[in-house]
C-alpha positions in Angstrom: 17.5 -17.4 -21.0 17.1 -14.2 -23.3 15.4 -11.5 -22.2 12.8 -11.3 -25.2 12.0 -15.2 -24.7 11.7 -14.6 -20.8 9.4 -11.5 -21.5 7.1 -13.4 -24.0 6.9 -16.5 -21.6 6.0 -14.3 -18.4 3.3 -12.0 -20.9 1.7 -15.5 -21.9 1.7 -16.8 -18.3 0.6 -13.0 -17.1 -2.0 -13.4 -19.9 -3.4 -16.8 -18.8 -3.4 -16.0 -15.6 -5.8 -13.2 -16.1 -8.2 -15.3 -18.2 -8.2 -17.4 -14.9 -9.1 -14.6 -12.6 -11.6 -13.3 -14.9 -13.6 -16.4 -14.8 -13.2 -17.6 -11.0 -12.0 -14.7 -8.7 -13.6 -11.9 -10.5 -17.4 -12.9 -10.5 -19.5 -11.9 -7.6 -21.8 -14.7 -7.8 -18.5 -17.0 -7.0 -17.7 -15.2 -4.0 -19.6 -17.1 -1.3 -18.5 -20.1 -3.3 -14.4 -19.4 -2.4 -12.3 -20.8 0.6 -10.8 -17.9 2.7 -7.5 -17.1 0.7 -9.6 -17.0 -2.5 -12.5 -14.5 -0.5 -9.5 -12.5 0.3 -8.2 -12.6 -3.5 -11.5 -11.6 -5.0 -12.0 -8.5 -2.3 -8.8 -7.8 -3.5 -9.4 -8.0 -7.1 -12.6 -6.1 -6.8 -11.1 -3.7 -4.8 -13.2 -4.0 -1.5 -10.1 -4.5 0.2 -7.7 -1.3 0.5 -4.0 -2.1 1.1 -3.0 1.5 0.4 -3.5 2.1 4.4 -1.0 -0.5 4.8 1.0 0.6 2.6 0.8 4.3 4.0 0.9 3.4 7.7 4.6 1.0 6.9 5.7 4.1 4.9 5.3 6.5 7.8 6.9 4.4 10.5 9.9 3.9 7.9 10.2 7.8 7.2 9.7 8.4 11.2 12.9 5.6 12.3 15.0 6.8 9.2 14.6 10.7 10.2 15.4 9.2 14.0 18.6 7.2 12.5 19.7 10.4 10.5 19.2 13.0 13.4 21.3 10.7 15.8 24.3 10.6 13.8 23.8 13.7 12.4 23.4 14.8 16.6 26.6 12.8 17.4 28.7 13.7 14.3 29.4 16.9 12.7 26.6 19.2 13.2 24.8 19.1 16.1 21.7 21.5 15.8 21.1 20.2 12.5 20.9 16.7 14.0 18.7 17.7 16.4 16.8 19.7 14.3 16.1 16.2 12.1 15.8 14.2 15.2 12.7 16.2 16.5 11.2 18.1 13.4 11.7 15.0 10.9 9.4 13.1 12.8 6.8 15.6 13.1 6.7 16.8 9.1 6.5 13.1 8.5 3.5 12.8 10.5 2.3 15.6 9.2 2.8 14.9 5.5 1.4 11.4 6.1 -1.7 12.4 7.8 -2.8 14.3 5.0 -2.6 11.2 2.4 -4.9 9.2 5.2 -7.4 12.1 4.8 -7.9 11.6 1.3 -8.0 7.3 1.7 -10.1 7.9 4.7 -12.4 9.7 2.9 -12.4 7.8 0.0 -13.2 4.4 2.5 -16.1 7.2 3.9 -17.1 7.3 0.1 -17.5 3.5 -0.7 -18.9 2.9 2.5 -22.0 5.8 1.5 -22.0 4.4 -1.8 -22.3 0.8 -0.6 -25.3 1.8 2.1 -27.1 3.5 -0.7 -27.2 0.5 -2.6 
């Protein structure tokens, strides 16, 4: 299949699909009305749910294991100090660098849960 015929077939579908959403997910009023994988849709869709904590917590643990992996063959191959170096300081910069992103989603959750009291 073409590329311009598969990119208007999956722009049609993209576009119904969103008509769809729009009219069933999207609504509050059809909320309480939705079995539990739609409930979970529509919080997502309405952006109750935050998956960027997820999304941050998975990319730490990958950075931590891939400066680990990198610092133990660096350790065991050529340089020595600059594997350890990575093997102990990688880690800890990760950590670090990915605490200060959950400061800004935590306070942003902080934020909508104010808001959400105040309503």
């Amino acid at each position: 299949m073409p590329f311009s015929i598969a990119l208007i077939i999956g722009l049609i579908l993209a576009l119904i699909a969103t008509v769809l959403a729009y009219v069933f997910l999207i609504p509050d009023k059809a909320r309480d009305s939705l079995p539990g994988f739609f409930r979970f849709l529509h919080d997502l869709i309405n952006f109750r749910t935050m998956i960027i904590e997820s999304v941050i917590k998975l990319l730490y643990v990958f950075c931590s294991f891939g400066c680990i992996g990198v610092g133990l063959f660096l350790l065991f191959g050529k340089n020595f100090l600059i594997g350890l170096l990575v093997l102990i300081g990688g880690p800890l910069v990760c950590r670090v660098i990915f605490e200060l992103v959950m400061l800004f989603v935590i306070q942003v959750q902080n934020t909508i849960s104010i808001n959400r009291k105040l309503k």
